[in-house]
Structure formats: structure tokens, C-alpha cells
N, C-alpha and C positions, 0 to 999 in steps of 0.2 A: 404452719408456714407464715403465719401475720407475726412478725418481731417487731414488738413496740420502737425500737431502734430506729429501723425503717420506715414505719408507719409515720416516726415524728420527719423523718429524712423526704420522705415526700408528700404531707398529709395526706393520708391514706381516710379515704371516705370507704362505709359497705352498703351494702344494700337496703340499709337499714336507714339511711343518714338524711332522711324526708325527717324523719323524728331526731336523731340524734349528731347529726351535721358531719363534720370534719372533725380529725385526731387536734387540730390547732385548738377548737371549743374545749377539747378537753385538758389542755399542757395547762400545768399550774406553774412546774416549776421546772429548768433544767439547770444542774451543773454541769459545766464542761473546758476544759481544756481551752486555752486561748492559742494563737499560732504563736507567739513568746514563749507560751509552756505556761504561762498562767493561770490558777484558777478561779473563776468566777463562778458565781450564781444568780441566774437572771429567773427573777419572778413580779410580779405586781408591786410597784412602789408608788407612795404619792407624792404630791407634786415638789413637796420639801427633799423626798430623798431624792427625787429624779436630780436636782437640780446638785445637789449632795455629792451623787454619782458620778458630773461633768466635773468635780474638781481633783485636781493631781497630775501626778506625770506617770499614770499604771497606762495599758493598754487599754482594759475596759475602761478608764475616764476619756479615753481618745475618744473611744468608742461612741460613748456619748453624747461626746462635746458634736461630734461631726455629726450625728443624726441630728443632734438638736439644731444646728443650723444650718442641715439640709432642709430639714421639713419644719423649720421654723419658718423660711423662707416665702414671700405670699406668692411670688410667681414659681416658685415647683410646687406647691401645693395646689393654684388651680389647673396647673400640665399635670400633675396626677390624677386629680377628679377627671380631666376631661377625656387623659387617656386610657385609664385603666378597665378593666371589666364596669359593667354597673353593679350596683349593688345587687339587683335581686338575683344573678349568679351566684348559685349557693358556692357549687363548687370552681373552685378558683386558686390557681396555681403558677399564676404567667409569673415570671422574675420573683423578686423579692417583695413579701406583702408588706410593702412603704405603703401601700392606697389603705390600710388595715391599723396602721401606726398612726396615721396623719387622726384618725378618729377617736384616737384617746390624748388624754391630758398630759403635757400641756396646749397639744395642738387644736386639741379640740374643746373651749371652754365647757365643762359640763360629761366630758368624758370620760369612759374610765379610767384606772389607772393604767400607768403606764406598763407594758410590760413585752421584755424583746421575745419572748415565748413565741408569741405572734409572726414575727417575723422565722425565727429559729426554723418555725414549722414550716417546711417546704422548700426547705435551704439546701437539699441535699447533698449534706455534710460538707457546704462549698464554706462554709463561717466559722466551725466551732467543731471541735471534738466533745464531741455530747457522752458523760462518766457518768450521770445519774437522772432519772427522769420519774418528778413528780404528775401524777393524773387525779382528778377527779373521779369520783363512784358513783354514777347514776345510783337513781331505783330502781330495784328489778323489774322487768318487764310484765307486761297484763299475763298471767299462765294461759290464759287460751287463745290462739291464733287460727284463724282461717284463710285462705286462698281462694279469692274467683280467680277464676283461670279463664279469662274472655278468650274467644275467638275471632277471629279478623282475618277477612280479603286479601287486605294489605296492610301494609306496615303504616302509611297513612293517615288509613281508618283508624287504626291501634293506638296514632299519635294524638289523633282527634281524642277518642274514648281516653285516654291519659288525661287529659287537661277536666272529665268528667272524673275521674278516680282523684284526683288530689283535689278535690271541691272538699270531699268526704276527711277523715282524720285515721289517713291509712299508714301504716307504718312501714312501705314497701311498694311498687309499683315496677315491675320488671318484666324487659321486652325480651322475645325466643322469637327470633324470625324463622323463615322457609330452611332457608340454608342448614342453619345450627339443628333444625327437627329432623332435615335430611339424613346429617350425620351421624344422629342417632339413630337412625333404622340397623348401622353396620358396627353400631359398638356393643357388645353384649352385656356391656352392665348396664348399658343406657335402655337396651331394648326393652326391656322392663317396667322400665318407667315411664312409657310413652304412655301406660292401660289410658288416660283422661285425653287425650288427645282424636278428636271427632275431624274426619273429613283431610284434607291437607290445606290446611291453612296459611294463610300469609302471613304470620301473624302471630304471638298468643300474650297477652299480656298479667301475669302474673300479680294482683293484688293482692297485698296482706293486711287482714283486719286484723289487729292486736286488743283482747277487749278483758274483762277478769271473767263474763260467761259466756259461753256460746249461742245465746238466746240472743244478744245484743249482735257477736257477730254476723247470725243471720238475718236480722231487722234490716242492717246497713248495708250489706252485699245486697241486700232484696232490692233497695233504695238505688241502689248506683247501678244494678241490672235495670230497675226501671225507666231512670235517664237515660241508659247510653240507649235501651230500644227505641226510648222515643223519640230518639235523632236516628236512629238506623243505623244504631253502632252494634258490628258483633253478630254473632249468628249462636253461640252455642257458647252456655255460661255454668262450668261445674264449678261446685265450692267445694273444698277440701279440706282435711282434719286430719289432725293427726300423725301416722304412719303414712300415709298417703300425701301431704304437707311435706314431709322428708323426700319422700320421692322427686318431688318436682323441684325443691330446692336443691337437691344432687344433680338434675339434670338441669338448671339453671346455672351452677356454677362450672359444670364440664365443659361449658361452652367454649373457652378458648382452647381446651385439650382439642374435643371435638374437630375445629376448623383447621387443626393440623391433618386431617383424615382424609382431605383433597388430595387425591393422585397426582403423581407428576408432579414440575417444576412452579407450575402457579399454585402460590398460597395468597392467604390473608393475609396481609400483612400490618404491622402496626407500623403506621407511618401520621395518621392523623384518628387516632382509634381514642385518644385522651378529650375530644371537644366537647365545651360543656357550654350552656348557656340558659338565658331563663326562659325557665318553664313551657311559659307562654308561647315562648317564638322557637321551641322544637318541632313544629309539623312544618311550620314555613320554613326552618333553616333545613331540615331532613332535603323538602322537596329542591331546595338551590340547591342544597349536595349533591341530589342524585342528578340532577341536570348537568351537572359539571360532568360526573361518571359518566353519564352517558354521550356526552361532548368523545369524550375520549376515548369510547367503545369497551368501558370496564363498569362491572358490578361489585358491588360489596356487601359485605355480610352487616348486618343493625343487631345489634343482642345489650343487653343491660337495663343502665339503670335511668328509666324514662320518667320517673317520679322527680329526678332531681336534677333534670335536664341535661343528661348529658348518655348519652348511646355509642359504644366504645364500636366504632365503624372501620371496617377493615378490607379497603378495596383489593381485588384477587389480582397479582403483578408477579409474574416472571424477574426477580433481581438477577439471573442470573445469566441476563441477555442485557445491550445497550440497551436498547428500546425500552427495556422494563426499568431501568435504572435509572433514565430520563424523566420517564411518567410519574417514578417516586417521586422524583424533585417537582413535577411537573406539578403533581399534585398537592403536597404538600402546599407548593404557593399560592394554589390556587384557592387550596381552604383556607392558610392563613388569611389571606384576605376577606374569605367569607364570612370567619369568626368576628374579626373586625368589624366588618358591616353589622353581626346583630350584638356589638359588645361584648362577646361573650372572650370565652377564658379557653387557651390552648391544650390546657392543662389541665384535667378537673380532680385528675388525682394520680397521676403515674410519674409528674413531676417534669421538667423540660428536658433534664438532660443533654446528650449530644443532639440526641432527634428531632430536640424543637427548638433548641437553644439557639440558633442563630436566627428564628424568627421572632423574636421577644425583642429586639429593635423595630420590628414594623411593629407586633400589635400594641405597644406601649410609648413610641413617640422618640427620636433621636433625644429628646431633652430628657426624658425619663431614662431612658437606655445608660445616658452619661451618667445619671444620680446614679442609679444600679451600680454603674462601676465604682464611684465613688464610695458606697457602700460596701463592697467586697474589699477595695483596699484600706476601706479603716479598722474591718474585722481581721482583715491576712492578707497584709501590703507584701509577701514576699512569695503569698499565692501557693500555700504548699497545701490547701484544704481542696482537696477533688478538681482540680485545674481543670479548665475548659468544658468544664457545665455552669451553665445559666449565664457566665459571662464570657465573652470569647471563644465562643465555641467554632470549631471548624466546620464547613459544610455538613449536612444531615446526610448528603451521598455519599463519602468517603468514610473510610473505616467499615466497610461492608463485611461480613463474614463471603462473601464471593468476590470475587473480581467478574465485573462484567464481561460476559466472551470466555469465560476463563472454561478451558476442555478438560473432561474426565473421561477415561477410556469405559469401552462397554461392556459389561461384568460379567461374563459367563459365571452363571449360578447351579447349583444342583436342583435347590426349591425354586417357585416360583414366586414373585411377590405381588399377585394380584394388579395387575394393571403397572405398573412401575419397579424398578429397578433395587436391588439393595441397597444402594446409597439413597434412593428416594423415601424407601421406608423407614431408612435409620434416621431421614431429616425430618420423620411426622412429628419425631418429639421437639416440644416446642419449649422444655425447661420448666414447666409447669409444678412439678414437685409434687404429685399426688405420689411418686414412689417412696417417698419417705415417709410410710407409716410407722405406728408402733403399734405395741401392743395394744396400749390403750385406745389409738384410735381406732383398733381393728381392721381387717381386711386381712389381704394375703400378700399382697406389694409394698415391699420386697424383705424375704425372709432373712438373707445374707445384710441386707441394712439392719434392718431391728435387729441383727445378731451382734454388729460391728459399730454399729450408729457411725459409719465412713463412708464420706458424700462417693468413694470409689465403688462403694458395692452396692448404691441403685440404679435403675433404670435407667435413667437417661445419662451417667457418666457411661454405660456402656453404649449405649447408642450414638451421645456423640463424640467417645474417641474412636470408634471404628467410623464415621463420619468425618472426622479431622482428616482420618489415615488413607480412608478412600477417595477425600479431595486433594490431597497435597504431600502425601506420598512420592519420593521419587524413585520408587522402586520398581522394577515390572510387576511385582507380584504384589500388589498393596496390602496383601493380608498380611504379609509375610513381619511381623511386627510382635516384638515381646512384649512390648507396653499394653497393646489388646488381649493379647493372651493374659496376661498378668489381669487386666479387669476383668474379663469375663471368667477366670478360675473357678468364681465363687458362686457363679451364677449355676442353682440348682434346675434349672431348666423344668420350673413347677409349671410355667403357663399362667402364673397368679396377672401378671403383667397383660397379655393378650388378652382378659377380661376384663381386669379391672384400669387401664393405662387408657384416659380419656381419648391418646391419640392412637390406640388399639396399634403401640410398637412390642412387637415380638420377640423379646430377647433368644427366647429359646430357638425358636426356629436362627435368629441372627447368629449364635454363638453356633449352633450346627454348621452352621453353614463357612462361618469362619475360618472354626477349626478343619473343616476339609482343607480348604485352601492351605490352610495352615500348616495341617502335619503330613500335604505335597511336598511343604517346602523344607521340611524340617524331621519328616519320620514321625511315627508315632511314637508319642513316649513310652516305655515299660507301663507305668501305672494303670493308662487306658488297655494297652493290653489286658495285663491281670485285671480290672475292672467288667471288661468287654467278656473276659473269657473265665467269669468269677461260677459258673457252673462248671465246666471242667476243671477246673482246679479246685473246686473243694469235691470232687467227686475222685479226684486223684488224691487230695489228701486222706478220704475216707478209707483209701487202702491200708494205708500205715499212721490210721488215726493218732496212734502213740508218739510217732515221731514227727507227726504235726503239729499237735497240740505243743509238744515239747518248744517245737521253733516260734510257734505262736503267744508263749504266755513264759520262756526262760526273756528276763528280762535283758541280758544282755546280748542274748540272738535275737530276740525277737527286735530289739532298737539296732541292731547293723540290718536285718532284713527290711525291715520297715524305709528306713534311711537310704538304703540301695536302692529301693525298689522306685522311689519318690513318694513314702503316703506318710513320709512326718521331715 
């Protein structure tokens, strides 16, 4: 599911990125499409070609000339120092990274070279149709890793003991709150992997020591267990290996599947779940977060990546009430300003898009806001690169998938769905993409996709077109729909999904339950017949085995039978 494409589309940091930063560290080189239909190649130039580059009458020399006397300029250069993230914000995403350009040559004497790569990255796809992309190759990583897996009260404490785990030279630092261990009690691939989990914690902070023996990794977990007790951090500290190390990193990435698992209409939601900031100032900006939340009588879920300061936070809000769609806005403002106060960056790696995009004018300064635009129209003055992200964006509340208030009638079911409705269960799936396995990655989710590799025959395309059809539907009968029927055809109704589908959504049970409604409205087809009734009919063909066979294997009866019946 990580497509380099994407990754340079929004510098995509992982959990890794204490050691090995943002996809931007790694862009050597990209070609790509100009909005003229031009192509360029933007990589590391020095300062003779930079300057080389600003002459002509091509698009890329506009290109240039206008950076270079934007950020040649001495007063946007100190309104970007002053407004922009600070530097010790690893991860950093707000507008376009001018504050990241301004520090190479020729803006910065002594700098590196020039190179728009920098920029490119996190541009999501608002500049350049990106056709080819060069990266760098690490070294391979230490072969042996380990896990403390601390325990913690609170998530506070957790934040504290973090600033104690990044002293050390760990390659990983990742927070599991209350909520997300919740979740897993009720998901049965997760339940498994809870065995290291002592007590109910508030808490659990996942360290990874990356080392070439294991003798080393437990010197240093012994070391960092030693600090955090003697500040009185932590209650209960396993170190893990191995098979065991897999387990918890499985249950550390289900966590956004997971928080789809909330019953009913309030979820988590991503509305400021991208804030990032440094390191240091994570436990005091967590604790102004929660004080805002609880201004407003909402909690949120804390889960990620605490080593690099940023905690993908997702308070629980009803969108599909006013009320909840207020609080979105409400909130949202409320953080941006937060961010502000500790410098930090709106964005740490999911990118601004619609969601944050219209607050990238307060956290970076009306004058800087203006450069940004100036900057998009010198790349694609006629705006046809992803319009209305990062610049001009429309309100973060509008374009909802609900209309606030909006009514959906109440669904008489045959099944039951566990505390909430069949449309509530079809909306646990939050897009996540764990259905798309293959062979090679293993698992059982979804066999009709690995058969077809067509986004129609996983998981979640069938969960949210009968979700499209049960909110806006104008039929009485909302089942009543060939378009759903046609997705869920293929769906073999294995169950692979209600084990292993981080937001435990049940196609099978869903597609049962469809088709009732379904062939109410419509009959049942012959084929489910003869399927349904595939004992008596071959007990009736063993009468006149002769004249079965014959219908079943004469090629030309057997493709009109076949074909009548609907099984080709």
C-alpha cells in the first residue's frame, strides 16, 4: 500500500523516521511533466547551473527566475524564518517547503545545492506531474531488533518516559493508548497479540532498539528501563524478539483500522490527527490539547509516532449532526492555533490537503501565504495540478461525506449488528486497504481480489457501495440496487475479512443480508436456486446418471444449460 508516487505526494514519514527522516531526505531526482506539457528534470545543481537554469523563455526558466526572486528577496526570507515551523520539527508539511529552499545555495552562502526535489516533496501533486523518481539506498538495517514495550498510567507519563527513550539511539518510539488496546480485545486477529500486555494500561510505548547483536540490545533497554524507574516512569517493562516483535508491530499499525470499531455514529475522526512538533514540547502541547477537549466535553484517541514528535490524535465527533460538524471546525481552529504557539507543523506527513489547507494562512503569516501563491502560479498559472489543495482551499467543513442532519430511515435487518445498525457497520470500514492482499503478502483478505487484482472485489469497495446506497438512495427499498449486487457477486463469503479486517467489517454476514432484501425485491435467481438445491438435484440426476452426464459434458448442451441457467 506505500506507493513511492504518493509518498513523494505527501512526504510520507514511517515509524522508522527517528533514524531515517522523511521521503523528501531521500528524492535525488524527479522528472516530471510541466503544466505546458513540458518536460523537466529537477535534481541538485550548483550555483553556475542554478543560475543557467533562470535564463530563456521555457516554463521551467519562469520557474526559476520567480523563486529566485522570491526568496532572494531579504524581507520574505526573514517572514519565512519567522513564520515557518522551527527547525527542530523533524516532521514538517505546512505549504510549500520555501522555509527548506531558503537554506540552500544560492540563498544560503555555504549551502547545499540547489534542488526543487525539496520542494516537489509534499506538493501533493499541486506543481508537476511527477513521470519518473530517483531515490537514494540506505544501508541495510542492524539484523537484530528489539522492543521495550513500557507500560504507563497515562499517556503523559508515556510522553515524559519518550523524551527518556530518544536520549538512547533508538530507531522507533511508538505510542498504543487505552482506547486503541480497547479495540483490540474485539478484533480476533488482534486478540492474539495483546499475550505482552500486563494490567490495563493507559498507555504502552513501543521502543525499538536496532543493534547487529542482541547482547547490545539488551545492555541499552536495561539502561533506558533504568532511567525511566528512576523518575517513576512505567510500571512493567517486556523486551521482545523476534516472532514476538512482529506481533506488536501488527498491532501497532491496525490502530487506525481499529478506531473504526466504535459503535454507532461517533468516530475518530481525522481532523487534526497530522500535528507534529518538537520533540521536547510533546508532553506540554498533548496536555494544551487535552485541555481544549475537554473545554468541549470530547476525548481522543493518542496512538503513533512519539519519537518524532508527532501523535496522529483523533477526537470522537458525531459529523453527522450540526453540533458535531461545528466542533469539527471548532476544533480544528482551535488546534491550529495551538500548533502555532509551539511552532510546530500542521502536517507531519498526510500532507494539507482540503482538511488543513485553509489554515496554512494563519500558521505561516498572510505574507508568506501570498509567496505560496506566487509559487503555485509560477509552476501552473492556469491551475490545472490538483486545484484547491494547499492553496485556495475551501472551508475544512464542507465537502463532508454526510450532510449534517442529513436522515436515513431505520433498517429492518434479519442479522443483528452488535450494538448498531447495518449502515453503521458498513461505515467501520475506514479505507485502510489491509483487503488488498496477495499472495505474497499472505493472509486470507480478499480471495476474489488476489484472483482479479480489481479495487471492485475487495472489502471495503463492498462495504462502501452498499453504504453510498443506504445513505442516498432514493428508493424505498435501498437494497434494491444492481450496482451492489454486481459487487458483492464475487464475494465467496469465506469470513477471511471478520478476522482479519482491522475494523472487524463482515462482508459475509453484509452480503447475506443484502441479498435477502434483495431477491424480496427481485426473486431469486435460478442459479441460487440450483445452488441452494445442489443436493437434490444431483440425487435426481443419479437416476438417469447417463442422461446427465450427457447434459453436463456434450459441449454444446452443456453451454445452452450452463448459459440458461446463469453459471457462465
Amino acid at each position: 500500500r506505500a506507493m513511492i508516487g504518493g509518498m513523494v505526494g505527501n512526504n510520507s514519514c514511517g515509524s522508522n523516521s527517528v533514524v531515517y527522516r522523511s521521503t523528501r531526505e531521500h528524492l535525488l531526482e524527479v522528472k516530471a511533466l510541466l503544466s505546458d506539457g513540458s518536460e523537466a528534470v529537477f535534481n541538485a545543481v550548483d550555483l553556475d547551473t542554478f543560475h543557467q537554469k533562470c535564463e530563456g523563455d521555457t516554463l521551467e526558466a519562469s520557474i526559476y527566475r520567480t523563486v529566485r526572486s522570491l526568496l532572494g528577496n531579504y524581507d520574505n526570507q526573514e517572514e519565512i524564518r519567522k513564520e515557518f515551523p522551527k527547525k527542530t520539527v523533524e516532521r514538517r508539511n505546512t505549504g510549500y517547503a520555501v522555509d527548506l529552499l531558503l537554506e540552500m545555495a544560492p540563498f544560503t552562502a555555504g549551502g547545499p545545492d540547489f534542488n526543487f526535489c525539496s520542494l516537489i516533496a509534499g506538493s501533493e501533486g499541486t506543481l508537476a506531474f511527477i513521470t519518473e523518481i530517483k531515490l537514494n539506498v540506505d544501508p541495510v538495517p542492524p539484523k537484530e531488533t528489539g522492543l521495550l514495550c513500557v507500560h504507563f498510567n497515562s499517556i503523559d507519563e508515556a510522553l515524559r518516559a519518550n523524551l527518556v527513550a530518544v536520549k538512547y539511539k533508538i530507531s522507533a518510539s511508538e505510542l498504543i493508548d487505552h482506547y486503541i488496546l480497547e479495540c483490540t480485545k474485539n478484533n480476533i486477529e488482534q486478540q492474539k497479540n495483546r499475550f505482552f500486555v500486563q494490567g490495563d494500561p493507559g498507555a504502552i510505548l513501543v521502543i525499538e532498539f536496532a543493534r547487529n547483536n542482541r547482547e547490545d540490545i539488551i545492555a541499552e533497554a536495561q539502561q533506558c528501563e533504568a532511567e525511566m524507574r528512576s523518575e517513576g516512569l512505567g510500571y512493567h517493562f517486556p523486551l521482545l524478539f523476534g516472532n514476538d516483535s512482529k506481533k506488536i508491530w501488527t498491532l501497532r499499525k491496525a490502530g487506525l483500522g481499529l478506531l473504526s470499531n466504535l459503535p454507532g455514529d461517533e468516530k475518530a475522526v481525522p481532523v487534526i490527527e497530522d500535528t507534529a512538533v518538537d520533540v521536547q514540547d510533546l508532553p506540554a502541547y498533548i496536555r494544551d490539547f487535552n485541555e481544549i477537549l475537554n473545554k468541549h466535553g470530547l476525548y481522543s484517541v493518542h496512538y503513533a509516532h512519539a519519537g518524532s514528535g508527532e501523535l496522529h490524535l483523533r477526537p470522537i465527533i458525531n459529523l453527522k449532526t450540526e453540533q458535531g460538524n461545528q466542533l469539527f471546525r471548532t476544533i480544528a481552529e482551535e488546534i491550529a492555533t495551538l500548533v502555532k504557539k509551539y511552532q510546530g507543523s500542521l502536517s507531519g506527513e498526510h500532507g494539507d490537503g482540503r482538511l488543513r489547507g485553509e489554515f496554512i494562512r494563519q500558521m505561516v503569516g498572510e505574507k508568506n501565504y501570498q509567496l505560496l501563491k506566487e509559487i503555485k502560479k509560477a509552476w501552473d498559472p492556469g491551475t490545472i495540478f490538483n486545484p484547491n489543495k494547499i492553496i485556495d482551499t475551501p472551508p475544512m467543513n464542507t465537502m463532508l461525506r454526510y450532510t449534517p442532519g442529513q436522515q436515513t430511515p431505520a433498517f429492518k435487518t434479519v442479522f443483528r449488528f452488535h450494538n448498531q445498525d447495518i449502515l453503521q457497520h458498513a461505515e467501520q470500514c475506514n479505507g485502510s486497504g489491509d483487503c488488498r492482499k496477495t499472495q505474497i503478502s499472505g493472509g486470507t483478505m480478499c480471495p476474489s481480489y488476489m484472483a482479479t487484482r480489481n479495487e471492485k472485489e475487495t472489502t471495503r469497495a463492498r462495504a462502501n457501495i452498499l453504504r453510498e446506497f443506504l445513505t442516498n438512495s432514493d428508493k424505498l427499498n435501498r437494497f434494491d440496487h444492481k450496482e451492489i449486487y454486481e459487487v458483492m457477486d464475487l464475494c465467496l463469503s469465506c469470513k477471511g475479512c471478520k478476522s482479519e479486517c482491522p475494523s472487524n467489517v463482515d462482508v459475509a454476514k453484509l452480503k447475506a443480508e443484502f441479498l435477502q432484501h434483495y431477491y424480496d425485491a427481485n426473486g431469486v435467481p435460478l442459479r441460487a436456486k440450483l445452488i441452494a438445491g445442489f443436493n437434490s438435484s444431483s440425487a435426481a440426476g443419479s437416476i438417469w446418471p447417463g442422461l446427465y452426464n450427457f447434459v453436463m459434458t456434450n459441449s454444446v448442451v452443456s453451454k445452452w444449460v450452463k448459459k440458461s441457467t446463469g453459471f457462465a
